[in-house]
C-alpha positions in Angstrom: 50.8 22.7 -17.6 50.5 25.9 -15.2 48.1 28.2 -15.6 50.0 31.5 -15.4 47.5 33.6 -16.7 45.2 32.8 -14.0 48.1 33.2 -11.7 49.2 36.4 -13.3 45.5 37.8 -12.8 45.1 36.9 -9.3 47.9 38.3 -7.8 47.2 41.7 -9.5 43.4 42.0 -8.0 43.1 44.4 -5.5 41.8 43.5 -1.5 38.4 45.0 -2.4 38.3 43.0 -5.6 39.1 39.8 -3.9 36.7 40.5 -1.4 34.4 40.6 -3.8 35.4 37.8 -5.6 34.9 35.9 -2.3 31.3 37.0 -1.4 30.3 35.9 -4.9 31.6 32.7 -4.3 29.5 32.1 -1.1 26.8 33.3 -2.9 27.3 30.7 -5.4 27.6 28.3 -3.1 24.9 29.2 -1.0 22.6 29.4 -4.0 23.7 25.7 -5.0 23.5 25.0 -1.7 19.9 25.9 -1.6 19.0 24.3 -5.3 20.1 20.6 -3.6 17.7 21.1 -0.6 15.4 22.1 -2.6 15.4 19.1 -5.2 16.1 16.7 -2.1 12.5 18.4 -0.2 10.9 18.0 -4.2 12.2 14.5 -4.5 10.7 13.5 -0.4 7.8 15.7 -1.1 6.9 13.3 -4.5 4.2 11.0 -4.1 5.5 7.3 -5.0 4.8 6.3 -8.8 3.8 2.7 -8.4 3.9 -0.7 -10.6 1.0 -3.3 -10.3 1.4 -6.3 -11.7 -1.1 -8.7 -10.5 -2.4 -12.4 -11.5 -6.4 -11.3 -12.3 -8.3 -8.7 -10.9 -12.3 -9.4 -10.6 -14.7 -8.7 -7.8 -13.6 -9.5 -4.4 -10.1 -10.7 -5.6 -7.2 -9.5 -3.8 -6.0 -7.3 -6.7 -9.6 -5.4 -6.5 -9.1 -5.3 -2.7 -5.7 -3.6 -2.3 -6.0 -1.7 -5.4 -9.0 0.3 -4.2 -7.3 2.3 -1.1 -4.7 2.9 -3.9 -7.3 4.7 -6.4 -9.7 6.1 -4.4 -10.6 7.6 -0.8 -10.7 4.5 2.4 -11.9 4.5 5.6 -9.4 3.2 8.5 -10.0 3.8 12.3 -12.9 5.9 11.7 -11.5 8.5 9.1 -11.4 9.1 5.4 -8.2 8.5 4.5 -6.7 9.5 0.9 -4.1 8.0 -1.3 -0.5 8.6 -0.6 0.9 6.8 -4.0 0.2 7.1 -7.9 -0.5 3.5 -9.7 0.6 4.3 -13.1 0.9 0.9 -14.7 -0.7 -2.3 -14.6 0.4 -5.8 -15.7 -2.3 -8.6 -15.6 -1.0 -12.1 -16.0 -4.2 -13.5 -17.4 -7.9 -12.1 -18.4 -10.7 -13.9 -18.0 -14.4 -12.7 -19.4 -15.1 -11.4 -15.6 -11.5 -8.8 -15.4 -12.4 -5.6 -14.0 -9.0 -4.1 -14.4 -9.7 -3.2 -18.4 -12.6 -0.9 -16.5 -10.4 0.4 -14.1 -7.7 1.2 -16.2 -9.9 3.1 -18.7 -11.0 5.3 -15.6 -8.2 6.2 -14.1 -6.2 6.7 -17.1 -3.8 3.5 -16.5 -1.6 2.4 -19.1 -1.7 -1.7 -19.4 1.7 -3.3 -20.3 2.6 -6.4 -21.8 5.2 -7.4 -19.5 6.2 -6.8 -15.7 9.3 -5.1 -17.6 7.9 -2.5 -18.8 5.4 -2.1 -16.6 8.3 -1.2 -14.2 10.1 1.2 -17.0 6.8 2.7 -18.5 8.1 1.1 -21.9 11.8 2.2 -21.2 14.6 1.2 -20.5 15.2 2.1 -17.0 13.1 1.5 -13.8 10.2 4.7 -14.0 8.0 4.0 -10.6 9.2 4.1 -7.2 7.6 1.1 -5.8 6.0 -2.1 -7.2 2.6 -4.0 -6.2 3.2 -7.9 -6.9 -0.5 -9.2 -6.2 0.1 -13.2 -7.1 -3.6 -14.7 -5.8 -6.2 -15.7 -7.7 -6.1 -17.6 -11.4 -6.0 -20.4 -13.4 -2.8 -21.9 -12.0 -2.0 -25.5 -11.2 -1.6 -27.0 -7.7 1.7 -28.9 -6.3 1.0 -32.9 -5.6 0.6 -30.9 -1.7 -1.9 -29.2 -2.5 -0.3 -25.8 -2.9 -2.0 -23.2 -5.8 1.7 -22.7 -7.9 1.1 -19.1 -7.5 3.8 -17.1 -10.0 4.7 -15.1 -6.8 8.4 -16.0 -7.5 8.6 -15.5 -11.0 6.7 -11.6 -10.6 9.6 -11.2 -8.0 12.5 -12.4 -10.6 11.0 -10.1 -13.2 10.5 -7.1 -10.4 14.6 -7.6 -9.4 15.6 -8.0 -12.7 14.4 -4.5 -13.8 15.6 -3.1 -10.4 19.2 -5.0 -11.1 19.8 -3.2 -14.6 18.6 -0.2 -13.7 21.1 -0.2 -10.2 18.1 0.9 -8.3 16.2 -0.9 -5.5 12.3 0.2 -4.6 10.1 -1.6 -2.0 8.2 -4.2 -3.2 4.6 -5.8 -1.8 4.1 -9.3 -2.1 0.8 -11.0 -1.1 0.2 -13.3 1.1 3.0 -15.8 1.8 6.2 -15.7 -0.1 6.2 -18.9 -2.6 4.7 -22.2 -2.1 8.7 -23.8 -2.3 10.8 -22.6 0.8 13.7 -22.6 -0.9 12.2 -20.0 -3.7 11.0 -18.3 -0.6 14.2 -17.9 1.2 15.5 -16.9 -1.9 13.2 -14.0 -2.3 13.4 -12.6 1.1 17.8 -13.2 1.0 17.7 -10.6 -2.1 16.0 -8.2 -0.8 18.3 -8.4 2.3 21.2 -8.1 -0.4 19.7 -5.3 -2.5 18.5 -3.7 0.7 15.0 -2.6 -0.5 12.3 -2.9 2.1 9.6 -5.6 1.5 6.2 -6.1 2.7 4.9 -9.7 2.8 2.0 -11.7 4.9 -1.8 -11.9 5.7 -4.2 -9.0 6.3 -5.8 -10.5 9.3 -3.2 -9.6 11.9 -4.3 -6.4 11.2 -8.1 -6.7 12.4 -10.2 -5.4 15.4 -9.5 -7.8 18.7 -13.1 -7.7 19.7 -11.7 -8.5 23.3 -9.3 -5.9 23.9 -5.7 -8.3 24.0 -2.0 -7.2 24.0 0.9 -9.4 24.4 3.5 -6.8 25.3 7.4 -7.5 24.9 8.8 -10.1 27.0 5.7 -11.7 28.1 6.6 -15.2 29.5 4.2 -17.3 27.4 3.5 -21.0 28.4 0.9 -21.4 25.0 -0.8 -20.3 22.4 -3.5 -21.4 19.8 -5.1 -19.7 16.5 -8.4 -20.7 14.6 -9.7 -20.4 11.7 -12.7 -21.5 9.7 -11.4 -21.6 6.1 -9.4 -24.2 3.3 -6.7 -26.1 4.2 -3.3 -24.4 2.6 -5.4 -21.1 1.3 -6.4 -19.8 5.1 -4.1 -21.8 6.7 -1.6 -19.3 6.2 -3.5 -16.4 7.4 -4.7 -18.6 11.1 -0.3 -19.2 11.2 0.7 -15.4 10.9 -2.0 -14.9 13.1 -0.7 -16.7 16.1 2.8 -15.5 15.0 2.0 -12.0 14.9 1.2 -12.6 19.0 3.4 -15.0 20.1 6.6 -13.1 18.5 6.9 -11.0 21.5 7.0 -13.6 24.0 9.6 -13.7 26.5 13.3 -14.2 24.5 12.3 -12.9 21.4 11.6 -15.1 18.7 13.9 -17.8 18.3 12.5 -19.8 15.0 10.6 -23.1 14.5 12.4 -26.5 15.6 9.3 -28.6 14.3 6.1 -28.7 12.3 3.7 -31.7 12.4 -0.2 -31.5 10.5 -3.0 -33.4 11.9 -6.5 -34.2 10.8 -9.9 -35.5 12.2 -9.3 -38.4 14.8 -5.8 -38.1 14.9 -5.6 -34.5 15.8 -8.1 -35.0 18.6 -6.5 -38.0 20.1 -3.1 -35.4 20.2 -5.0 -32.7 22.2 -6.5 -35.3 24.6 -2.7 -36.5 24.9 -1.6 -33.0 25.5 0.1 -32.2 22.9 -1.6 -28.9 21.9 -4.1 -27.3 24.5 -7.7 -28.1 24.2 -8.3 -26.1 26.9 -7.1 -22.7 25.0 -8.7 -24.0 22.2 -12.3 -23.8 24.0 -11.3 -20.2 25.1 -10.6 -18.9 21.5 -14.0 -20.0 20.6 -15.9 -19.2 23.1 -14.5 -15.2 22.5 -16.1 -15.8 19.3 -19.4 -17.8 20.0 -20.0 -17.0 24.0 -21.1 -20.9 24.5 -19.1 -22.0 27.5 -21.0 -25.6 27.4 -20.6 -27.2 23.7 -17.8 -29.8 22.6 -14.9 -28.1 20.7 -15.4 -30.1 17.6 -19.4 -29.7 17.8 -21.5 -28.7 14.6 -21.4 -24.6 14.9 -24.8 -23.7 13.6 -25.5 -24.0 9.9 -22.0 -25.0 9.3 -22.3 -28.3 9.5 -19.9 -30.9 9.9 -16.6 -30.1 8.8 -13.3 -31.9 9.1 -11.1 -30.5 11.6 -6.9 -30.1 11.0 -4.3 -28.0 13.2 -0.6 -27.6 12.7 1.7 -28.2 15.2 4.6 -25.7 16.3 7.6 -26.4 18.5 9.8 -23.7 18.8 13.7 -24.0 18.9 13.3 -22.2 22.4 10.6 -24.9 23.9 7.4 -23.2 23.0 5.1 -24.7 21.6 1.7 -23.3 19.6 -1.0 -24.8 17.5 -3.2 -23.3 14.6 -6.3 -25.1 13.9 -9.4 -25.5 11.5 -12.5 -26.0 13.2 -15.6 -25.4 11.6 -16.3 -23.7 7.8 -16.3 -20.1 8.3 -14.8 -18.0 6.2 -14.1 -15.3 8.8 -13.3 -17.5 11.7 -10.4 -15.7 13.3 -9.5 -17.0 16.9 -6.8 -16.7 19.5 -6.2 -17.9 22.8 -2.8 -18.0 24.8 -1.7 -19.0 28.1 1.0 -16.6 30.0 2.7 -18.0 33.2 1.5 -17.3 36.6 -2.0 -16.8 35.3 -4.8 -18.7 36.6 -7.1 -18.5 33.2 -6.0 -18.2 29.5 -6.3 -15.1 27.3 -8.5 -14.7 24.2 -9.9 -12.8 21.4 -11.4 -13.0 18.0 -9.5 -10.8 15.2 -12.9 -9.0 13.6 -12.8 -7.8 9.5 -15.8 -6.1 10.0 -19.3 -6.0 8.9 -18.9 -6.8 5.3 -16.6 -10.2 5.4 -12.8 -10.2 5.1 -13.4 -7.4 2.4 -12.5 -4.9 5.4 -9.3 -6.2 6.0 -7.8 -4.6 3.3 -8.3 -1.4 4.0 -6.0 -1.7 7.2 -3.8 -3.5 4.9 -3.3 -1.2 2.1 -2.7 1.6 4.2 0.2 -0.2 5.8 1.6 -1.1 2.4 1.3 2.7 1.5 3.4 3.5 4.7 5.9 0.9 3.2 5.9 2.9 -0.2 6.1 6.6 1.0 8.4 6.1 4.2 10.8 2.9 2.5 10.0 1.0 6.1 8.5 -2.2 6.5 5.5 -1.9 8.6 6.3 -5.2 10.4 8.9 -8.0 10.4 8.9 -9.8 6.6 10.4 -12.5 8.6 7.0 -13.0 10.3 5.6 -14.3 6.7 9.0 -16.0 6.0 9.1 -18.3 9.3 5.4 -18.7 8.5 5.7 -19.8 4.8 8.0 -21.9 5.8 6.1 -23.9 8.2 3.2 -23.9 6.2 5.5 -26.0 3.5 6.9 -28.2 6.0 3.1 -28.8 6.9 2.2 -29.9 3.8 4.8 -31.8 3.1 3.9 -33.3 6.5 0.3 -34.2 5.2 0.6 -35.3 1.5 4.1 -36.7 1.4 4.5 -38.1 5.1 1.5 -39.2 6.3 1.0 -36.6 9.1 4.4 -37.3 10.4 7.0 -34.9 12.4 8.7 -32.9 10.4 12.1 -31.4 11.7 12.9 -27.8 10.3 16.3 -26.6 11.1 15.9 -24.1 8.6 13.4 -22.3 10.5 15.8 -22.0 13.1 16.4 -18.3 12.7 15.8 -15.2 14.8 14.3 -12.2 14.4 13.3 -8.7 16.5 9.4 -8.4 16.2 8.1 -4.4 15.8 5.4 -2.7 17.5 2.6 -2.7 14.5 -0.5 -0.9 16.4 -0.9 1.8 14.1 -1.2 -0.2 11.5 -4.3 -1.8 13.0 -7.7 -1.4 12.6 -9.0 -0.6 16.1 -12.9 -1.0 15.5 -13.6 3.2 15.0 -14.4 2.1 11.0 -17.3 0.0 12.2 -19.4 3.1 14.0 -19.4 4.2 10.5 -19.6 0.8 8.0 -22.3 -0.9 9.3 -23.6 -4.3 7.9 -27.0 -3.1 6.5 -24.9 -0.2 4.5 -24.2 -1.3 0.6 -20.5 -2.1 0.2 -18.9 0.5 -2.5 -19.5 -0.6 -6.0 -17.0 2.0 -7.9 -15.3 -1.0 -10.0 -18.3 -3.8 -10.5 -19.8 -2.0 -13.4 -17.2 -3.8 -15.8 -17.1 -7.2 -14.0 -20.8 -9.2 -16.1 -21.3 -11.6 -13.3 -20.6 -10.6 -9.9 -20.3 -13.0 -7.3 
């Protein structure tokens, strides 16, 4: 139906009226106008409300490790950093008689909630936080028939989406370490967040660490090699030596091209296959002598007051002919090695990745402030399909080892690309240790609760 009246009444007003009419209407705009920028700025200005849900929280477990940047002040590069995010929820997936998280929540006024659910909604119905901590390591969980800890990384990250789904709103999401100890649960996780589009933040803390020996592999280098040790379980730290020779060798000449295939060897039979040639002993000696300094001891010799210790690598060939080895030498827990070999050089390149002076317990200082960047600016701090390729060749590893009897395991699935980042300001550059020193007393702000400390 026409509105004559409003007709009538327009045509009637006179110029100045209309003009007047007109200027209010800018106003009005204007002033709208203004309100929106000024709920957008309020709305980037927020600090991020964020979910932790977590397997068990003690001392020195990784909840307690990346939670503590997140409640508290933390050093990295040599200042006093603060918090940029808000943890207003917890969810703990079992208590044991040693939980510090009880304590914690009490004294930073932390609600606890019975399920990841409402953890996410605050006891709602809709999702209440703006980004989600999923700490699955640590607990009482069983282990696969290869030796994999059935971590409930993939079931926190069903619960997590399912929330996110319903409420037809995506936040980024930490998950530690690697994604799942199942590939195919793994690529499943890392294809949803592709299809929800929420940035994710997966992988290892050690990347992150001091090279002692100052080390860049800039983009395009034409690498003929590369090796990582460790010092640490088989599985557990395996992980952690594999994204650390990923995070260097991912910006080799060509970009990274994806895995082709994996092979696990132990004890004789990995030595016989470096004396063949098939991973390079000689980089191997180089990424432990930038750690020990010894140019003149055997590569499998007894390191101190380590003792003997079984040694195992896992083999890499890569879909574009490069090849790389991690391996296990020694029992040190914070045994971090590299050595790689670029073309046209007469002598191979090494360093050791340092956590500092109070064990790996350093690490996560580095790491937590990365995982903040991921929270406050929605961008991952590096490639999740570093920790992707990298799960899956740990899988294919141990399927190698318990199931196949060290054979070579072919992994067309890990054929896939990727376009690595520049990640150096997420690294700790060695400034923190002018100031933590290891004679200084490590904080004890959350090990008043925990009756046995270990």
């Amino acid at each position: 139906m026409t509105d004559t009246f409003s007709h009538q009444s327009l045509s009637s007003l006179s110029r100045r009226e209309m003009l007047k009419l007109s200027a209010a209407a800018v106003a009005g705009a204007a002033g709208l106008n203004w309100q929106q920028q000024a709920l957008k700025a309020a709305e980037e200005n927020k600090r991020p409300q964020v979910a932790a849900v977590y397997t068990q929280c003690f001392y020195l477990s990784h909840a307690f490790h990346i939670l503590h940047p997140f409640l508290g002040p933390y050093l990295f590069n040599g200042e006093l950093q603060q918090p940029q995010c808000d943890v207003v929820s917890f969810y703990g997936d079992q208590f044991t008689d040693r939980d510090l998280s009880r304590g914690i929540a009490k004294k930073y006024e932390i609600p606890f909630y019975k399920t990841i659910g409402d953890a996410l909604t605050l006891g709602g119905d809709e999702l209440a936080v703006d980004a989600v901590l999923s700490i699955g390591e640590h607990g009482d969980y069983p282990d696969t028939k290869f030796g994999q800890t059935k971590y409930p990384r993939k079931r926190f990250f069903d619960e997590i989406v399912a929330v996110m789904e319903k409420s037809k709103r995506f936040v980024p999401v930490f998950s530690d370490k690697h994604f799942s100890y199942r590939w195919d649960w793994a690529r499943e996780m890392y294809d949803t967040s592709r299809k929800y589009e929420f940035p994710m933040m997966v992988g290892s803390s050690v990347p992150l660490a001091q090279r002692t020996i100052p080390l860049e592999i800039p983009s395009g280098t034409e690498l003929e090699d590369a090796v990582s040790i460790h010092g640490g379980p088989i599985e557990k730290y395996d992980i952690h030596g594999l994204e650390v020779l990923q995070s260097m060798v991912e910006f080799r000449k060509g970009g990274e091209t994806g895995i082709s295939t994996v092979q696990f060897l132990k004890g004789d039979d990995l030595i016989k296959a470096g004396r063949q040639g098939r991973w390079s002993m000689k980089l191997a000696e180089a990424a432990m002598q930038a750690e020990l300094g010894e140019k003149k001891r055997g590569l499998f010799d007894p390191i101190g007051a380590e003792g003997a210790a079984e040694p195992h690598g896992i083999l890499l060939e890569y879909k574009d002919g490069f090849r790389a080895t991690m391996l296990k030498i020694g029992a040190n827990g914070v045994r971090w090695n590299f050595a790689c070999q670029v073309k046209g050089e007469a002598q191979p390149k090494a360093t050791t990745f340092f956590p500092g002076p109070w064990g790996n317990r350093n690490l996560f200082r580095a790491f937590s402030h990365a995982i903040q960047h991921l929270f406050v600016h929605k961008e991952e701090p590096y490639p999740c399909e570093r920790t992707l390729l990298m799960t899956g060749a740990l899988d294919a590893a141990m399927h190698s080892y318990f199931e196949k009897g060290q054979a070579l395991m072919k992994t067309p699935e890990l054929e896939f690309s990727y376009t690595p980042k520049n990640f150096n300001q997420f690294r700790e550059m060695g400034d923190s240790w002018k100031v933590i020193t290891a004679e200084m007393t490590p904080p004890q702000e959350f090990v008043g609760e925990d009756p046995a400390p270990q």
